[in-house]
mmJSON file of the N, C-alpha and C atoms, coordinates in Angstrom:
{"data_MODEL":{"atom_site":{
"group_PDB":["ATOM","ATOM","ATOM","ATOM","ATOM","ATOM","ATOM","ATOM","ATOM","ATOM","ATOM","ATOM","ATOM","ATOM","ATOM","ATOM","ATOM","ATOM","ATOM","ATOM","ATOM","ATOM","ATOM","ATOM","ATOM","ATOM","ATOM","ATOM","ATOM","ATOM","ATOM","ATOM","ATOM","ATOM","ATOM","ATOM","ATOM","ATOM","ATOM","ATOM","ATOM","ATOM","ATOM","ATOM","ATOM","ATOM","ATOM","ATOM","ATOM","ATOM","ATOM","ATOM","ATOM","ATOM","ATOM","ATOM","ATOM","ATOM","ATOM","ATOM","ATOM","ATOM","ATOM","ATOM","ATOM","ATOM","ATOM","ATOM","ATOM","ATOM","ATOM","ATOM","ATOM","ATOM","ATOM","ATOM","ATOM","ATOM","ATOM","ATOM","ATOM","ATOM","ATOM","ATOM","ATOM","ATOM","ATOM","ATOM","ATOM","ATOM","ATOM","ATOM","ATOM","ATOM","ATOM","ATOM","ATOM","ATOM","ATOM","ATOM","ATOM","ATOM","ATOM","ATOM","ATOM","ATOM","ATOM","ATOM","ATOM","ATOM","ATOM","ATOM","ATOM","ATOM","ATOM","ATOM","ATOM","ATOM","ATOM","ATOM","ATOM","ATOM","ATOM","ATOM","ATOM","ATOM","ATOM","ATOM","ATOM","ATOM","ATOM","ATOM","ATOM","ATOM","ATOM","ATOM","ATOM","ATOM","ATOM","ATOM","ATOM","ATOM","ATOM","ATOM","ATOM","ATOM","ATOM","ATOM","ATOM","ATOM","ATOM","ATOM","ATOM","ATOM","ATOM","ATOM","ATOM","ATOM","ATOM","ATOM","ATOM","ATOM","ATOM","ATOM","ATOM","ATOM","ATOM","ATOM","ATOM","ATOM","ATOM","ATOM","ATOM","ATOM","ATOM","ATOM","ATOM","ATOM","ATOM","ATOM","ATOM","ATOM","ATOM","ATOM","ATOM","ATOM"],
"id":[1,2,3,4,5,6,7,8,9,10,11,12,13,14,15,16,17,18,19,20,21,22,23,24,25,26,27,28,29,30,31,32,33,34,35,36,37,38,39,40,41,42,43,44,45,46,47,48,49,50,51,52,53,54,55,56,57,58,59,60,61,62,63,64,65,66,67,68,69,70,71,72,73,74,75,76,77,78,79,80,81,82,83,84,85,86,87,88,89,90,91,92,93,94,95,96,97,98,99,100,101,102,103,104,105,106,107,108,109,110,111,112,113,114,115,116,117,118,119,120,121,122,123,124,125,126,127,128,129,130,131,132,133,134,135,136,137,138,139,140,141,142,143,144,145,146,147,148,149,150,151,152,153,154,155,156,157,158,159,160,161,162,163,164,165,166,167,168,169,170,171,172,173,174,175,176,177,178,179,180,181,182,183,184,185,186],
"type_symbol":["N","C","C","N","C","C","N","C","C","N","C","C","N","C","C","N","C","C","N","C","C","N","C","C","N","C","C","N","C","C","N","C","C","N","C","C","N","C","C","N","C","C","N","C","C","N","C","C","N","C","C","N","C","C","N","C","C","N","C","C","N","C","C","N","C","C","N","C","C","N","C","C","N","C","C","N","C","C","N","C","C","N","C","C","N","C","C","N","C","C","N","C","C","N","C","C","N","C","C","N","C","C","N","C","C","N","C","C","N","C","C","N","C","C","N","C","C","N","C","C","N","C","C","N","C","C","N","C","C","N","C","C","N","C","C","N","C","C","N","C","C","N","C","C","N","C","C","N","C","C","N","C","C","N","C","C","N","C","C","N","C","C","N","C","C","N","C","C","N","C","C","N","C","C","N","C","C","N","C","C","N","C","C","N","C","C"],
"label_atom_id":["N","CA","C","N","CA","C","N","CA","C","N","CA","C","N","CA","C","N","CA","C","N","CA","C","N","CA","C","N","CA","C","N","CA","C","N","CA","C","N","CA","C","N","CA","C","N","CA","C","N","CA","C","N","CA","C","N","CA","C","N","CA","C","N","CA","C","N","CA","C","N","CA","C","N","CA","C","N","CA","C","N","CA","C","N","CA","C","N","CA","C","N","CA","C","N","CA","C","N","CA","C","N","CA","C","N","CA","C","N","CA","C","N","CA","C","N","CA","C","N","CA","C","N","CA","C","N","CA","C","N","CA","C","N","CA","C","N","CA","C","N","CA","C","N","CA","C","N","CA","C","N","CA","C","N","CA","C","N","CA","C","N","CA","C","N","CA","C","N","CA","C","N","CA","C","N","CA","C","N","CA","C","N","CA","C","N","CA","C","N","CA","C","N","CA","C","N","CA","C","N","CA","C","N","CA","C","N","CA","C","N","CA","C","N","CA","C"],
"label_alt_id":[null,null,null,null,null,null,null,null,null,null,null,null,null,null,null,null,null,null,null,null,null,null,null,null,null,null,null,null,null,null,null,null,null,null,null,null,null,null,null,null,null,null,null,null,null,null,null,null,null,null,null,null,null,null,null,null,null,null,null,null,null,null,null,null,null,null,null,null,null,null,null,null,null,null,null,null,null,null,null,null,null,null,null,null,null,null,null,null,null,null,null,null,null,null,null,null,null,null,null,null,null,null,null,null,null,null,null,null,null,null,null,null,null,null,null,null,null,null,null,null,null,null,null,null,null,null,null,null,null,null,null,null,null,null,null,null,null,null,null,null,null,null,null,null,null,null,null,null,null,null,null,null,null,null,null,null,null,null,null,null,null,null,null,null,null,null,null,null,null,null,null,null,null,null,null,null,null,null,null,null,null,null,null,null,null,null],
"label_comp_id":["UNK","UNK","UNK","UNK","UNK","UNK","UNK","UNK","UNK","UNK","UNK","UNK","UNK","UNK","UNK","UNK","UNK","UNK","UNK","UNK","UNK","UNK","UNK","UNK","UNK","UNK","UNK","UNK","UNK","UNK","UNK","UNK","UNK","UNK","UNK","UNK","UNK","UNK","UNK","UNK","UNK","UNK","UNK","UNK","UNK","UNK","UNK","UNK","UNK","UNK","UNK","UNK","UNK","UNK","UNK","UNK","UNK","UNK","UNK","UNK","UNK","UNK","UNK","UNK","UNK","UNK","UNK","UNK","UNK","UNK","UNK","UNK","UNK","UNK","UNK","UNK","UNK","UNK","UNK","UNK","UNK","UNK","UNK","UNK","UNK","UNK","UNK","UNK","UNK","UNK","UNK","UNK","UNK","UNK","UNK","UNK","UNK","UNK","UNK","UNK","UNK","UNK","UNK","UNK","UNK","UNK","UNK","UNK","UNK","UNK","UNK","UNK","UNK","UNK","UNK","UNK","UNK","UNK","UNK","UNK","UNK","UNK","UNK","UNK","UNK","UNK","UNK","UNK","UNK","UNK","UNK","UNK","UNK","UNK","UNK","UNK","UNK","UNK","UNK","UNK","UNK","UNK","UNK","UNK","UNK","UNK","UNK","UNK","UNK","UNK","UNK","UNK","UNK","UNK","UNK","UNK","UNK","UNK","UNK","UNK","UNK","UNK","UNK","UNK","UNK","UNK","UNK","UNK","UNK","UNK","UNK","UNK","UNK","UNK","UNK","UNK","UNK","UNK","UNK","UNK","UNK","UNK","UNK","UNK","UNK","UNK"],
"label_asym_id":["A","A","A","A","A","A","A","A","A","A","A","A","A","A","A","A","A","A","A","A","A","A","A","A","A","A","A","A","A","A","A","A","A","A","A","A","A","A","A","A","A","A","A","A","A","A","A","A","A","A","A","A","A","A","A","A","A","A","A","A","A","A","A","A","A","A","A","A","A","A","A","A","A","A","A","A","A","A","A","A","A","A","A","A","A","A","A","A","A","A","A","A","A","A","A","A","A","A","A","A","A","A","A","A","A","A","A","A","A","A","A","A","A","A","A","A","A","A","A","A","A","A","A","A","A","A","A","A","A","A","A","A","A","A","A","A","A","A","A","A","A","A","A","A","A","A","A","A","A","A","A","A","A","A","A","A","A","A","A","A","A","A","A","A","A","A","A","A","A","A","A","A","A","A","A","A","A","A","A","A","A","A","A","A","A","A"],
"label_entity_id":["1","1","1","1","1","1","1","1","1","1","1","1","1","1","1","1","1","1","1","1","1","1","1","1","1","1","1","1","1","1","1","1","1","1","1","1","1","1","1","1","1","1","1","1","1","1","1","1","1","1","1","1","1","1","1","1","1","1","1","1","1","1","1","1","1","1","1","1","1","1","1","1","1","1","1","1","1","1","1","1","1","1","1","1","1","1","1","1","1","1","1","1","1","1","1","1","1","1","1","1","1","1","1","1","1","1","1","1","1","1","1","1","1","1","1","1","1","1","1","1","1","1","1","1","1","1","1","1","1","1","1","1","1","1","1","1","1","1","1","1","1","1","1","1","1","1","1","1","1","1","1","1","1","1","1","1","1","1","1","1","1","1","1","1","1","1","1","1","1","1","1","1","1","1","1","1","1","1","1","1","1","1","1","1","1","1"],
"label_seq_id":[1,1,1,2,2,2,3,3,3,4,4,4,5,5,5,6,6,6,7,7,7,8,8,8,9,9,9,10,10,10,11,11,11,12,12,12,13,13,13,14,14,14,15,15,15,16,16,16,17,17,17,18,18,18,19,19,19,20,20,20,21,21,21,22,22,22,23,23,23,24,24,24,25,25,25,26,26,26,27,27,27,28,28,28,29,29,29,30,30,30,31,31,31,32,32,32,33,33,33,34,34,34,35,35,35,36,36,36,37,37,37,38,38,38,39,39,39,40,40,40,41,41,41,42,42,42,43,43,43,44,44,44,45,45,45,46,46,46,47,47,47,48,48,48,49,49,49,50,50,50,51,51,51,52,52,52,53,53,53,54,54,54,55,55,55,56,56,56,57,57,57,58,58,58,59,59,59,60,60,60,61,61,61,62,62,62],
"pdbx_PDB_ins_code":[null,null,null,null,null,null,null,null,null,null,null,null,null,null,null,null,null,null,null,null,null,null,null,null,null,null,null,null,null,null,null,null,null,null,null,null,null,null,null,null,null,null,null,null,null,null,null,null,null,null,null,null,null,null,null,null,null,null,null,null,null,null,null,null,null,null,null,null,null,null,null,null,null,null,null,null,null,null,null,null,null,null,null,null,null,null,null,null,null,null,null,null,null,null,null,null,null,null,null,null,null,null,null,null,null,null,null,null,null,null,null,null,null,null,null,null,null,null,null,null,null,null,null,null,null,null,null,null,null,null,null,null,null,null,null,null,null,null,null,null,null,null,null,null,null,null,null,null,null,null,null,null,null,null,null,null,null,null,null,null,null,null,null,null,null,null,null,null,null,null,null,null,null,null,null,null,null,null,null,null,null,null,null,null,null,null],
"Cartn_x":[227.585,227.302,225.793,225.456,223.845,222.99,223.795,223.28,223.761,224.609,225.135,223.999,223.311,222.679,221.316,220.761,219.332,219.501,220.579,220.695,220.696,221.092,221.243,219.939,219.304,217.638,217.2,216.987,216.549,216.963,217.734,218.23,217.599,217.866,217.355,216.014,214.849,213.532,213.625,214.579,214.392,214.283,215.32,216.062,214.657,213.577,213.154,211.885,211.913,210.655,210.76,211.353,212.502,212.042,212.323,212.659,211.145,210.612,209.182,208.262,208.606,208.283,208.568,209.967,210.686,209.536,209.454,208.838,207.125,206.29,205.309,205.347,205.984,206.128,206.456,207.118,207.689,206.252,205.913,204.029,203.028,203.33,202.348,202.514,203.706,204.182,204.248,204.418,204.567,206.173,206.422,207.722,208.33,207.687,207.867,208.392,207.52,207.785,208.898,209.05,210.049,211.282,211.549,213.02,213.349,212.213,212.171,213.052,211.843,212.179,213.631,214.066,215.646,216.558,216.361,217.311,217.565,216.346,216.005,216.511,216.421,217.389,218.885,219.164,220.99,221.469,220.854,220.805,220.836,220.242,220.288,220.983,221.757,222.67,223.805,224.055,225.077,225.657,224.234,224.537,224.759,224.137,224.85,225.773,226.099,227.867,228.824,228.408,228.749,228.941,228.21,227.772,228.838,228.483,229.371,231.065,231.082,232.526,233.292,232.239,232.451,232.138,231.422,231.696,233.25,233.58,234.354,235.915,235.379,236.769,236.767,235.533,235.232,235.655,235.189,235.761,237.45,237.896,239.193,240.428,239.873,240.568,240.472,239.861,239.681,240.577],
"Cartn_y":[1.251,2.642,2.89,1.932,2.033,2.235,1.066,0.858,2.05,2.744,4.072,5.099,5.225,5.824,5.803,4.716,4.341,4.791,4.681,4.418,5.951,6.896,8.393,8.579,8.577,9.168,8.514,7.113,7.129,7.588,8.133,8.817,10.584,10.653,12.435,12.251,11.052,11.289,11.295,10.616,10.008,11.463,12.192,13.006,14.485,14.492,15.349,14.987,14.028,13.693,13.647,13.172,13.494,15.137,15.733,17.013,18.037,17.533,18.013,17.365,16.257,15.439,16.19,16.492,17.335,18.693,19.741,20.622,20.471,19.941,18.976,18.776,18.407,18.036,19.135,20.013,21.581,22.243,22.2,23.204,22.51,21.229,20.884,20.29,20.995,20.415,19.234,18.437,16.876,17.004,17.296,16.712,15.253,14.708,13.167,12.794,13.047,12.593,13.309,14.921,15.852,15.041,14.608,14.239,12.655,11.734,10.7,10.84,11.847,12.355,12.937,13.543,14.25,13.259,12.314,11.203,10.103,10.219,9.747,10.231,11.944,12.74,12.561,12.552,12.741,10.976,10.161,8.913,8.851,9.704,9.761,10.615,11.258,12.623,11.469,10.967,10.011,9.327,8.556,7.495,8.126,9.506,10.594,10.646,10.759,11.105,10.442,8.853,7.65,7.194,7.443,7.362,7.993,9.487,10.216,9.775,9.805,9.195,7.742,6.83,5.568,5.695,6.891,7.322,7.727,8.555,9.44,8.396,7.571,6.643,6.0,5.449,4.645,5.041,6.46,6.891,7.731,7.545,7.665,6.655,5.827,4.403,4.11,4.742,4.483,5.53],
"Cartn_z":[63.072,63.34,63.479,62.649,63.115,64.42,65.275,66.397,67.379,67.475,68.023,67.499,66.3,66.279,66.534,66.588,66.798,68.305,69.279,70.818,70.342,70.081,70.295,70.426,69.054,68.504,70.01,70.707,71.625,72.891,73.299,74.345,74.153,73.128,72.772,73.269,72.361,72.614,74.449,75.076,76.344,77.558,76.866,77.747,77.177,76.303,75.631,76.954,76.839,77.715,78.949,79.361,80.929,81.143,80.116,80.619,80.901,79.558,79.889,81.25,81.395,83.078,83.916,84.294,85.022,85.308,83.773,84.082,84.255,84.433,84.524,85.973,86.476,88.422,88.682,87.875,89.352,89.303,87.714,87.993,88.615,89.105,90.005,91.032,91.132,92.778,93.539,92.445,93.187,93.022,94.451,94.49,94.446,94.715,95.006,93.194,92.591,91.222,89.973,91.144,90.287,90.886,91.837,92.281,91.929,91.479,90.353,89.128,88.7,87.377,86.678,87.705,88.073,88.024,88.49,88.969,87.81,86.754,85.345,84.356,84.993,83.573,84.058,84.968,85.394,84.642,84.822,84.626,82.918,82.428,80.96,80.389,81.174,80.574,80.686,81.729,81.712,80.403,80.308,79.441,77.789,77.774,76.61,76.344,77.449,77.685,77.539,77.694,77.545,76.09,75.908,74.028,73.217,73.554,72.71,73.162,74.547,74.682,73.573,73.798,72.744,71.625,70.82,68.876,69.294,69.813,69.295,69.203,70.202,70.424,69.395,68.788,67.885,66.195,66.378,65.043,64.888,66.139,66.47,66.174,66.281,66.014,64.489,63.713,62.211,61.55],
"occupancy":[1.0,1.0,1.0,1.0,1.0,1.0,1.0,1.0,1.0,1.0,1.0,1.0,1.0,1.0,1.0,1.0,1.0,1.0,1.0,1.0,1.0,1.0,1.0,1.0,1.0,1.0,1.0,1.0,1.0,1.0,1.0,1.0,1.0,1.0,1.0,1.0,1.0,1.0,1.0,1.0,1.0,1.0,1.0,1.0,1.0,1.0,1.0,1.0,1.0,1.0,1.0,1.0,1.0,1.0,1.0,1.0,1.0,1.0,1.0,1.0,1.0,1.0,1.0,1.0,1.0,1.0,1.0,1.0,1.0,1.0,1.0,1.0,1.0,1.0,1.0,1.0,1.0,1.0,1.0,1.0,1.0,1.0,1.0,1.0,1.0,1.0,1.0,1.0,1.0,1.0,1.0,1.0,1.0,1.0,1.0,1.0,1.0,1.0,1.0,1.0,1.0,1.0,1.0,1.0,1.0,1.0,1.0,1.0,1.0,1.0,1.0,1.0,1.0,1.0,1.0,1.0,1.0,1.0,1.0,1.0,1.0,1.0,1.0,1.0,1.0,1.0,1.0,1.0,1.0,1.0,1.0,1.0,1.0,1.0,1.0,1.0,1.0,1.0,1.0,1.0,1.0,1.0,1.0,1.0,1.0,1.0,1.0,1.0,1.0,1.0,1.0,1.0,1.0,1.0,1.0,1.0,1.0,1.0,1.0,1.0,1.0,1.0,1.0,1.0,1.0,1.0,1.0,1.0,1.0,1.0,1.0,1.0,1.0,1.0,1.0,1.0,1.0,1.0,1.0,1.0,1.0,1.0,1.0,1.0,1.0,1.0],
"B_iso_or_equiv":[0.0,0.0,0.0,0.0,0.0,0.0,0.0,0.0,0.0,0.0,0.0,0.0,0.0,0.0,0.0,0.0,0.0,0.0,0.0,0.0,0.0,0.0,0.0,0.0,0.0,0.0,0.0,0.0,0.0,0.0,0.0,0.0,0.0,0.0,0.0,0.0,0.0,0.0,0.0,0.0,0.0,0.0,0.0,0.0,0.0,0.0,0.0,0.0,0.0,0.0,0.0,0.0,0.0,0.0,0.0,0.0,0.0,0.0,0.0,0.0,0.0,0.0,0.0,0.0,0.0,0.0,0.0,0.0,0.0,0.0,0.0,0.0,0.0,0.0,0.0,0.0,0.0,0.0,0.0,0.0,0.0,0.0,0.0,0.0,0.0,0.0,0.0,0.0,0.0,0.0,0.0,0.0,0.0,0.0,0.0,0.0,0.0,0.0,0.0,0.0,0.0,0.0,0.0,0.0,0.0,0.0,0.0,0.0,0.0,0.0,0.0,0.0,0.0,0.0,0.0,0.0,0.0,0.0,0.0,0.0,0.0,0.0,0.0,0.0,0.0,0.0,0.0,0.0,0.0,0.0,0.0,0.0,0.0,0.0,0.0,0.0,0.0,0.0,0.0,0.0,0.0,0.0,0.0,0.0,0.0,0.0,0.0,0.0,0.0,0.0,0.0,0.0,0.0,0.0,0.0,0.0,0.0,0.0,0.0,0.0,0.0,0.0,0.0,0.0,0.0,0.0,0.0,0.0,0.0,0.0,0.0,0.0,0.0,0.0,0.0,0.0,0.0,0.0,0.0,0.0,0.0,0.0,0.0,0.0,0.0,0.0],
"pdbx_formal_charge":[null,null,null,null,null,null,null,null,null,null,null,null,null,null,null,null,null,null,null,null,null,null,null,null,null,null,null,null,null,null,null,null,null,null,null,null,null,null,null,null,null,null,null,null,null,null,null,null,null,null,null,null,null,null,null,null,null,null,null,null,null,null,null,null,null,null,null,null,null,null,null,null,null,null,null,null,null,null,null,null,null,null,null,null,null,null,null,null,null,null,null,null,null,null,null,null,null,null,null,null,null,null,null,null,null,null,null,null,null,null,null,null,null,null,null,null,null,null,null,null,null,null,null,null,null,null,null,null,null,null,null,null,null,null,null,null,null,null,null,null,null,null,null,null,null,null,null,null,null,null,null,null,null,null,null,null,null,null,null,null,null,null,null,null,null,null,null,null,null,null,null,null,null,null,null,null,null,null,null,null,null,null,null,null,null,null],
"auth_seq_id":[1,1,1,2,2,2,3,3,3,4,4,4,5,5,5,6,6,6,7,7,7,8,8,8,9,9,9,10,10,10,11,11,11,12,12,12,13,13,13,14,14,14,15,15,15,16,16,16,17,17,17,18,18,18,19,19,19,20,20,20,21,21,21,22,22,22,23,23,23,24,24,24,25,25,25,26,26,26,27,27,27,28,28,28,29,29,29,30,30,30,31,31,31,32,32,32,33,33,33,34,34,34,35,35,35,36,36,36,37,37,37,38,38,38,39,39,39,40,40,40,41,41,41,42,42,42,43,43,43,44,44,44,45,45,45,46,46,46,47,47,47,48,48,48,49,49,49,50,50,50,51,51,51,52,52,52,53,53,53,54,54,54,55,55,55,56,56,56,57,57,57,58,58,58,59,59,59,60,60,60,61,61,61,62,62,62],
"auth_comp_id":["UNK","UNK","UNK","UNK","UNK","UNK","UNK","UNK","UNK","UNK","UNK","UNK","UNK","UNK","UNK","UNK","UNK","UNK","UNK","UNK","UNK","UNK","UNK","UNK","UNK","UNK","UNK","UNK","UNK","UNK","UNK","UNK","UNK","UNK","UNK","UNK","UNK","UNK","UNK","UNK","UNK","UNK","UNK","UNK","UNK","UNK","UNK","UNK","UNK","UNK","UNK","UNK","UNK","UNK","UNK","UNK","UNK","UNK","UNK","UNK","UNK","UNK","UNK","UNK","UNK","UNK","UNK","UNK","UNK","UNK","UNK","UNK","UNK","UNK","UNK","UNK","UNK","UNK","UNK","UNK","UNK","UNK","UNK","UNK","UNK","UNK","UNK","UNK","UNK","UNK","UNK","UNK","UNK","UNK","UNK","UNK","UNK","UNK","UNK","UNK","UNK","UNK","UNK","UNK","UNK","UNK","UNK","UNK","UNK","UNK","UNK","UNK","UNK","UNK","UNK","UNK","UNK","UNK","UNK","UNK","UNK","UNK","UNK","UNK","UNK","UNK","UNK","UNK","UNK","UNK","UNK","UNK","UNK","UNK","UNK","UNK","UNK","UNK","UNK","UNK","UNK","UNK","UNK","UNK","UNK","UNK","UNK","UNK","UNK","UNK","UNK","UNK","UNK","UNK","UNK","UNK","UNK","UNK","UNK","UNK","UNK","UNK","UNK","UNK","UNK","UNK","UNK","UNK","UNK","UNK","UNK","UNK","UNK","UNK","UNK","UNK","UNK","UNK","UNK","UNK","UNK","UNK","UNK","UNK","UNK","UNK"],
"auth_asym_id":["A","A","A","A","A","A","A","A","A","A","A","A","A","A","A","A","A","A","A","A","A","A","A","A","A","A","A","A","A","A","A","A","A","A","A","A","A","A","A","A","A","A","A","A","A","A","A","A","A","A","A","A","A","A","A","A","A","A","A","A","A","A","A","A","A","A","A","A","A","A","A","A","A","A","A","A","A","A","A","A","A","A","A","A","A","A","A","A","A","A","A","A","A","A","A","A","A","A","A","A","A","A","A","A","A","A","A","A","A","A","A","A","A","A","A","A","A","A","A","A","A","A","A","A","A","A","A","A","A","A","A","A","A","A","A","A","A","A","A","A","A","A","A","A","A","A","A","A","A","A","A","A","A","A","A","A","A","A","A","A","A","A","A","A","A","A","A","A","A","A","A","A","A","A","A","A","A","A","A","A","A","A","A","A","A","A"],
"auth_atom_id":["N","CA","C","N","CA","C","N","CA","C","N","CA","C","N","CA","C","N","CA","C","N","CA","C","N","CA","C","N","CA","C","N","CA","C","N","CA","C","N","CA","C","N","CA","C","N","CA","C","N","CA","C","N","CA","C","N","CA","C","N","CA","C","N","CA","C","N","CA","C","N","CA","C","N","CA","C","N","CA","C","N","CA","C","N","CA","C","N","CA","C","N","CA","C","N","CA","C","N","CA","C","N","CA","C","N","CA","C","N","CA","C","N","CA","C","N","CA","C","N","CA","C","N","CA","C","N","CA","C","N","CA","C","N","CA","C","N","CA","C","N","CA","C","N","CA","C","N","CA","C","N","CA","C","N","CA","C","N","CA","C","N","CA","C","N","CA","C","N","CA","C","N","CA","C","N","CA","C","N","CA","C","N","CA","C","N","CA","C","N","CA","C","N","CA","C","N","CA","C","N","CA","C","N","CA","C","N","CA","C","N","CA","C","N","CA","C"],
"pdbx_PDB_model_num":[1,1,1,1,1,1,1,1,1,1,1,1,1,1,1,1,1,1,1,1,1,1,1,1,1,1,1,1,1,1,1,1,1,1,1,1,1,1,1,1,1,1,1,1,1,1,1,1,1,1,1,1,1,1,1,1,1,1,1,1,1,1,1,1,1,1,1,1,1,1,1,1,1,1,1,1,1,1,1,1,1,1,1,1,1,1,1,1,1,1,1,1,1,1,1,1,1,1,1,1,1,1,1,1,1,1,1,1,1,1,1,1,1,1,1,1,1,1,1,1,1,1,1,1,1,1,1,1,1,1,1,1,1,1,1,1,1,1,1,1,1,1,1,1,1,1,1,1,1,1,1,1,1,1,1,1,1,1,1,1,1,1,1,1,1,1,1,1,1,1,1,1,1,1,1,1,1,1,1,1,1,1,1,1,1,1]
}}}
């Protein structure tokens, strides 16, 4: 269970920073790097999603 959680704490910091990136490129108008950045957070919402899908199975089975 450990390792499910160390992977969360790093996905949160991931998706925290992602997001401030995100807003960071729209105030300065680099698009080039906002639609990077976008493609980094959808990519990490995923793998959230992923996560929480495999606890829940995980503590389902117990």
């Amino acid at each position: 269970m450990t390792k499910y959680f160390l992977y969360n704490v790093f996905l949160n910091i991931a998706l925290i920073l992602m997001g401030l990136a995100v807003w960071a490129a729209y105030s300065s108008a680099d698009y080039s790097i906002l639609a990077i950045t976008v493609v980094i957070l959808a990519i990490l919402c995923w793998l959230k999603y992923r996560l929480l899908k495999q606890v829940r199975q995980f503590t389902k089975d117990k």
